[in-house]
Structure formats: structure tokens, C-alpha cells
N, C-alpha and C positions, 0 to 999 in steps of 0.2 A: 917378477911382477905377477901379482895373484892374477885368475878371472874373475871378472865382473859377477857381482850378485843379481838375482831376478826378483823383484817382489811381487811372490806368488797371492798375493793375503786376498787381491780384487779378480784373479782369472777363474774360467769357468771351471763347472766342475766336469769331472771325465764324463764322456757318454755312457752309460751304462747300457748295454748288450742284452737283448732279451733272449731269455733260453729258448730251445728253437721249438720245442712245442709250441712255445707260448708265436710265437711269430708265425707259425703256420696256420695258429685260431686266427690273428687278428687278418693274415693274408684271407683266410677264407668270409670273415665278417666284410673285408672294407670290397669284397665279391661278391659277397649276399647285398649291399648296398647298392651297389650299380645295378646288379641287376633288378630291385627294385624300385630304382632311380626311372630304367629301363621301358621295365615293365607299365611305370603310371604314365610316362611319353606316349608308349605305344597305346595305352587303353585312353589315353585322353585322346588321339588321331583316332580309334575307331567309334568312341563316343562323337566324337565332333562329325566323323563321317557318315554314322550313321544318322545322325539328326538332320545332317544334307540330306541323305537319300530318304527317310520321313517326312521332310519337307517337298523334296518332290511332288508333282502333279499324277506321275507315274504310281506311286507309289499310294499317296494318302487320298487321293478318288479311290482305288476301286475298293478300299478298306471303307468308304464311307458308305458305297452303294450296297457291298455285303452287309455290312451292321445294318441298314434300312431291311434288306431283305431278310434277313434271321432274326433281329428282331418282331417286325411284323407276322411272319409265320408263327411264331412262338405265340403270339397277341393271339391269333388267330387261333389256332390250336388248342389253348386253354380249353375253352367254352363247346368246343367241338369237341374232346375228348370227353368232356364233363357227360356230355349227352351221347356220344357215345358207347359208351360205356357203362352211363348209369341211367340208361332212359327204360321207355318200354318194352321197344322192339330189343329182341338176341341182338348183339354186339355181332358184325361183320369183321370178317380179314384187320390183317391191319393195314394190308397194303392198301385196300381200298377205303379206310380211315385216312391213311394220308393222299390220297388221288382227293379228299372230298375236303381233308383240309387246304390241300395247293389252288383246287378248285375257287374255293371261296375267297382266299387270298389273292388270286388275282380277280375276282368278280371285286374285291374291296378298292381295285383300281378305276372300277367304273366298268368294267366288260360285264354284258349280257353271259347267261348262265343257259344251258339246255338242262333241262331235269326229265329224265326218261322218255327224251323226245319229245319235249314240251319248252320252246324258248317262254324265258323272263329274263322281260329285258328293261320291267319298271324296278332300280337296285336301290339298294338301303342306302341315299349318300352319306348317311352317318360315318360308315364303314369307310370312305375314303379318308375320314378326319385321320385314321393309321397309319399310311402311308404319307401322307404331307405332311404330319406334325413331326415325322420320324424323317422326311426328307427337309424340312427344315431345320432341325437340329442338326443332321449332318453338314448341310451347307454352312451353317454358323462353326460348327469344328472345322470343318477345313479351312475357312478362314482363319480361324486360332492357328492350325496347324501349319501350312505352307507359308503363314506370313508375307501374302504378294505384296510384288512391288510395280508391277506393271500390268495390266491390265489382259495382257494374250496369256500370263499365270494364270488367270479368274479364268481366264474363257476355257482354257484347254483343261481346268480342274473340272468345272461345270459340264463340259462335256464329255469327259472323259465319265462323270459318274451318272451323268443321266446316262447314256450309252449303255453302260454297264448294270447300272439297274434297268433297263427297258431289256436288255438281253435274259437276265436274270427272269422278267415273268413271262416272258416269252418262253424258256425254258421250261419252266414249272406249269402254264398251260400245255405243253405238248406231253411235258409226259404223265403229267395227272389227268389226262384224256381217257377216259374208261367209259363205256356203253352208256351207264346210268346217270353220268355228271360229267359234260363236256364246254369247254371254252373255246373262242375263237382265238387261235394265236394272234391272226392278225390285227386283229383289235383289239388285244393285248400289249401288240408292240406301239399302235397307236395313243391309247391311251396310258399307259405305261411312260412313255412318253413327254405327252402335255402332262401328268401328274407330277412325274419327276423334275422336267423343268423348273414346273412354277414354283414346285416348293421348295425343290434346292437352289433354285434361283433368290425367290425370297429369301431365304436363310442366307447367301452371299449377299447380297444387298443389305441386311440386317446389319451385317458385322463388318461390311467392307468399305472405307472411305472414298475408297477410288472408284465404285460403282455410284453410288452416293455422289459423287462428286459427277460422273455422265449424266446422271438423272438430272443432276441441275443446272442443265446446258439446256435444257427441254421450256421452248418459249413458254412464256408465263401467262398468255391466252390458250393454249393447248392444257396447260395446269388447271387451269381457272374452268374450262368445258370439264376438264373429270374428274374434280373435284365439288361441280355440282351434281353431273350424275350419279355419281357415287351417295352423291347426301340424297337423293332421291331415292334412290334403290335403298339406300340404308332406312329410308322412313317407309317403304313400303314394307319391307321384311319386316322391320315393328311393327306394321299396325297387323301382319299376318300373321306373327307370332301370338300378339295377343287377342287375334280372333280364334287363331287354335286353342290357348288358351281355357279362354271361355268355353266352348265347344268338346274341352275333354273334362271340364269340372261339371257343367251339366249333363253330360252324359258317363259319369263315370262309372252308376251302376251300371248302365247295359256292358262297359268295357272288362266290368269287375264278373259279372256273371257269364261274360263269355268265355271270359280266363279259366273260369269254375269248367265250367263246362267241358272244357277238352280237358282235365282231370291229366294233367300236366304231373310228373316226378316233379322230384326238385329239380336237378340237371336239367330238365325238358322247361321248366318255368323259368327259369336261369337264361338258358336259350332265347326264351320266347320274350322275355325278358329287354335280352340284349337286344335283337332285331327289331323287338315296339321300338328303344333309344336310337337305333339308326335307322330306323325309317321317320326319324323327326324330323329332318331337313326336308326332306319328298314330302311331309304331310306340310312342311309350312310350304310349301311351294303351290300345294293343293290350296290352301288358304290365300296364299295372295290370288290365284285363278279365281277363286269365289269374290275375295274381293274385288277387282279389277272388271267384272261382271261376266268372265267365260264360262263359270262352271266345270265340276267336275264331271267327265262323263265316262259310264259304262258302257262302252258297247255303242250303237246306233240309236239304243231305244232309252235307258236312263242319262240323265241330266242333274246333276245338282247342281242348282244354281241360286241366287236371289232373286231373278225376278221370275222364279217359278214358281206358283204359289205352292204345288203337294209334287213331292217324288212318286214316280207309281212303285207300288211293293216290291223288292225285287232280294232275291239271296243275293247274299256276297260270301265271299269265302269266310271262314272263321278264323278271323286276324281280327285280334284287339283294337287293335287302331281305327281299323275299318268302322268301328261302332260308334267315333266321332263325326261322322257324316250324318249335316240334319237333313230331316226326312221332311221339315215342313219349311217355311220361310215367312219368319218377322218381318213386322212393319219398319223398323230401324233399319233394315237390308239397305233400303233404297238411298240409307245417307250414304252408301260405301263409294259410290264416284266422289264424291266431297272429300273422301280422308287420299284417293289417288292427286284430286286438284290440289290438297294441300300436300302433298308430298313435292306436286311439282311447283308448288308456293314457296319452299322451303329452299332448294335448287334453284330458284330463281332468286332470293333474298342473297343465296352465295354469290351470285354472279356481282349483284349490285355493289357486295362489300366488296369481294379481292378483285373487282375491278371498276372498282369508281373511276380510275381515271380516265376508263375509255367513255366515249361518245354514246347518248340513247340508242342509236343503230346498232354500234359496234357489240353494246349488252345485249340487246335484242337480240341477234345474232349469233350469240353465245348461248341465252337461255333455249333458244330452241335449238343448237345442235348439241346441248346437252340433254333435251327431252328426247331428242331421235335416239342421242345413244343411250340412254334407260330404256327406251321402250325395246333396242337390240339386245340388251342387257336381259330385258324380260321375257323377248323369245327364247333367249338361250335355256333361261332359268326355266320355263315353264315345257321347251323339248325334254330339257333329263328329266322332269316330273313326270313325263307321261311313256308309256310302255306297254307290257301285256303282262299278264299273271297269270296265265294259264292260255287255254284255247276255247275255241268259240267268243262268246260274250264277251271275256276277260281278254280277249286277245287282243282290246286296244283299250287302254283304261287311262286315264288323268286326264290333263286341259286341251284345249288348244292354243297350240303353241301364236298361232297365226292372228288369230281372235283375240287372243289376251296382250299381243303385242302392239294391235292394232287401236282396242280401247285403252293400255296406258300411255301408249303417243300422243292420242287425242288429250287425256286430260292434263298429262303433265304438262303438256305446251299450254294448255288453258291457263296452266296454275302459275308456269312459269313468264311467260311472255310480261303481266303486267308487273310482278316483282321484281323482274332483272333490270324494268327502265327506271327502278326508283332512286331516287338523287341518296348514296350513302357517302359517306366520309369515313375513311378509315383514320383510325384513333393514332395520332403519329405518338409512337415509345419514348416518353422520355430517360431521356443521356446522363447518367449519375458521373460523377466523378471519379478519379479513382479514391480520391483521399475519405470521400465519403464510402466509397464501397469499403476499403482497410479500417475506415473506422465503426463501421458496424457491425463486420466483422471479428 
């Protein structure tokens, strides 16, 4: 009996055997693959880790409060070197170059300055516009960055970098401290401080939902009070703005041949330049003190004011700005309580609209505690406008703080009291549909 046949014709075919070089390449390739399999695990865990630890409060505060401060110095720095280096006087050290840039960097936060044993303590407020614009920007990145989700995130990031900047010019006033240009640290760390706050503060509120969302827990008669102060202070700064205005187009030549005259480099005009643009704020604050009826005063013995008919002759230092102060007084002066009444007319018309549905007392009652807080609003404004610029005479120069807060009280409550009891109706929003919003869309 034969054996059985097998039909081979449908079985595999033999494994063929790879020669052993060839099997020792491919062991080493499918080696090179893991470990680059490996390798992108482990760098996606430290990419993912490190973007934890970037997002941290630890971490992305004190990176915000540095870029405010190296930024700002640098801003600063520019225009100091320029002059510097290219002005009249031999160029100094450079150590005391940079003592005179730190210097001014933290005077840009609002701190009094000594100059060769001479305080000034009337400062440029233009020059804080660089630090708030620059600590507002950081606050709105850390919000990008940390991406909170809880509110004690905000708080401990905000503090952490005010903190950390208030350290920073506190730092930079101690050791830019040299004979000739000295700061006070300690109100340094104070104002250093309330700057950093408010404006990294703003900047977290700008970008932040959940701050945004505390704010509008805040009763809506407390809204309503500072929401008309605010429009009051906001029409008084216009009408001061555009009394300065007027006031530097009529006197532009005397402002034009005083420039001539100190025969300024370019650097040194550049300078002088910059300090006219931030002393704009202090000079509109001098404007609303004229207008609001305190005047400006030098000293004990000069006065600008409107209902003074002549200023007596008197020097003033030789600052450009300075040459917008009139020397005589128009018959128009006397309308300037009128434009304070209608500021507080305005402030009053707020109360009436976003709160018509309270009672004539209830508005009543709104409109004048939003006149007391403008008129608190205006002593604040009208203390940092006034200061000293040298010694003697200059040793006490702008409004009074007291005087000018006293007659905008009076006129804004005049303005506001009969506005706020006027009967308004707020315009109720009409409710579209959705199908009509998709189809105009």
C-alpha cells in the first residue's frame, strides 16, 4: 500500500532567512524607532510640564513685573542718554549716567526727586503714563497666561507682581542714591505700590471674566453714584483741556522764543521736548484750578487766577510750558463757574437716566453724593498738581488743593441736584428673534 500524496500547489511558501547583517541593520532600526517613539513621550511630558509650571502664579508674576521694570528703564534711558551724551555740558561717569537714569525712573512713578539738595516735588505726571500702560499690558498677559480658574489664582498672581515690582523700585531708588540725585525709597515703595496695583489690576479685570463677574455683584445705586462722578470729572478735564488749549495757541510765540532762547542741542531740545509732553497732565490740572476759580499760585505773593484782573510781573523759571500762564484776565473768565455747574448738570442727567426707577429723594440723594465724590476726586487731582520747583518762591507752586475742592462741590451739587430729580425713562431694548437675527445674518 503506497503513502498518501499531499497537494502542495495552495501551501505557503518557505520563510526565507535574512542574512545576518541584514537582521542586525533592521534590529538596530526597529531600536532607533523606540527610542524615538521614546524620546517624543518624554518631550511631550516635559513640554506639557513645563507649560504647568509657566502657567503658575510663581512663575508668570515675577516675569511680568520684570518686563514692566526693563522695559520702563530702557523708555527711560533713551532720552537720558541722548542728552547725555550729546548735550552741552562734558558727559559725566557712567555710573552716575545710570544713578540719574534709575533716578528718574522711579520719580516716573510719582516720587518727589532731590536735585543738589533742592526737593521737587511738582513731577511730570505724563511720565507715569510708562509704567501703567506697561503694568497694564502685563496684567492682561498674565491673564493669557496662567489661564485662572478661581479667583485666589488672580489674587495671588496680582500680588505676587505688584509686590515684586514695588521691590524692584525700591531697589533701584537705594542704589541710584548719589549726592547730586536722590529719591526717597519709602515713597517709592508707597507709590510704587498704588501704581502697580491699579494698573495691573486694570489690566486683570480687562481680560479676566471672573473679576468682571465680582464687579457685577456691586449694587447698582453704588454704580449709578460713580458712574455720574466720573462723567463729571470727565467734563471738567474737557473743559480744562480745552482751556489749556486756547492758552498755548495764544501764547505760542512767547513759548516758541523761550525754547530759542536756552539755545538747546538737538538731544537737550529732544529732552525738553519730552518733559513740555509730560508735564501735560500737571498743566491740565493747573487749568481746571483756574477754571474752578482757585488759581494758580507762586509762592505767597503771585496768584493766577480769573477773577484777578493783572498778575503782578514776576520771573518764573525758564520752562516752556510755563509761558502759558496768562498774565492778564478776560471778561469771559467769569462764565467758568457755568461750565463747572454744567459739568455737574451732566452727572446729574446720569443719575436721572440709569436710575429712573428710583424715587425724586432716592435721585436726589445720588446726585449729591456723586457731587461730594467729584469734588474728593478734585482735591486729589489738584494735591499731585501742586508742589515745589525749586526753593524760596518756587517752594510751593500750583492750586489749592482745599479751595478748589471746596468751589467744585458747591457748583456741581448746584448743577446736579435739579438734573438728577428729572422724570427720564430708559428706552427698554427691543428682543429680536433668533430666526430674524440667522436671517440677517
Amino acid at each position: 500500500m503506497s503513502a498518501p500524496t499531499v497537494d502542495r500547489q495552495g501551501a505557503a511558501p518557505p520563510v526565507q532567512v535574512l542574512p545576518w547583517p541584514l537582521r542586525i541593520l533592521a534590529a538596530i532600526g526597529r531600536l532607533l524607532l523606540r527610542i524615538r517613539r521614546f524620546g517624543r513621550r518624554q518631550w511631550r511630558r516635559l513640554a506639557h510640564l513645563t507649560e504647568r509650571i509657566g502657567r503658575s502664579p510663581a512663575v508668570a508674576a515675577p516675569i511680568a513685573a520684570l518686563s514692566v521694570a526693563v522695559v520702563g528703564l530702557a523708555i527711560i534711558a533713551l532720552p537720558i542718554a541722548g542728552a547725555w551724551w550729546g548735550g552741552v555740558e562734558p558727559p559725566g561717569p557712567l555710573s552716575q549716567a545710570a544713578a540719574v537714569t534709575g533716578s528718574v525712573w522711579v520719580m516716573a512713578y510719582g516720587v518727589p526727586v532731590r536735585l543738589l539738595g533742592v526737593d521737587y516735588s511738582l513731577l511730570p505726571w505724563g511720565l507715569v503714563l510708562v509704567p501703567a500702560l506697561l503694568g497694564h499690558q502685563a496684567g492682561r498677559w498674565l491673564v493669557r497666561v496662567i489661564r485662572p480658574r478661581r479667583i485666589v489664582t488672580i489674587l495671588a498672581a496680582w500680588l505676587i507682581a505688584v509686590g515684586l515690582g514695588t521691590f524692584f523700585v525700591a531697589a533701584v531708588s537705594v542704589v541710584a542714591d548719589i549726592p547730586a540725585v536722590q529719591t526717597s525709597a519709602r515713597r517709592a515703595v508707597i507709590a510704587a505700590t498704588l501704581v502697580g496695583a491699579i494698573s495691573i489690576g486694570s489690566g486683570i479685570w480687562r481680560s479676566s471674566d471672573i473679576v468682571r463677574a465680582l464687579f457685577a455683584r456691586i449694587p447698582e445705586l453704588v454704580v449709578v453714584t460713580v458712574r455720574a462722578s466720573s462723567i463729571a470729572i470727565a467734563a471738567l478735564v474737557g473743559f480744562a483741556s480745552l482751556l489749556l488749549l486756547v492758552a498755548v495757541a495764544s501764547s505760542f510765540g512767547e513759548i516758541a522764543n523761550l525754547m530759542a532762547s536756552l539755545s538747546p542741542t538737538f538731544f537737550d531740545a529732544v529732552v525738553v521736548a519730552i518733559l513740555s509732553v509730560a508735564f501735560v497732565p500737571t498743566m491740565v490740572i493747573w487749568s481746571m484750578s483756574y477754571l474752578l476759580g482757585a488759581g494758580i499760585g507762586f509762592g505767597p505773593d503771585v496768584l493766577f487766577s480769573p477773577f484777578v484782573s493783572a498778575v503782578a510781573p514776576t520771573s518764573l523759571p525758564a520752562f516752556p510750558p510755563l509761558a502759558a500762564l496768562p498774565e492778564t484776565s478776560a471778561p469771559l473768565v467769569w462764565a467758568f463757574p457755568a461750565l463747572t455747574v454744567l459739568a455737574g448738570g451732566l452727572a446729574g442727567l446720569s443719575v436721572s437716566r440709569f436710575a429712573a426707577r428710583e424715587g425724586p429723594l432716592v435721585r436726589l440723594c445720588i446726585g449729591l453724593l456723586a457731587a461730594l465724590l467729584a469734588s474728593g476726586v478734585v482735591f486729589v487731582l489738584l494735591f499731585a498738581g501742586s508742589g515745589s520747583l525749586g526753593d524760596g518762591r518756587l517752594g510751593q507752586v500750583g492750586p489749592d488743593p482745599s479751595l478748589g475742592a471746596l468751589l467744585a462741590g458747591a457748583a456741581l451739587t448746584v448743577g446736579a441736584l435739579p438734573t438728577s430729580v428729572l422724570r427720564a425713562k430708559r428706552r427698554a431694548r427691543r428682543l429680536r428673534s433668533v430666526d430674524a437675527e440667522v436671517a440677517n445674518g
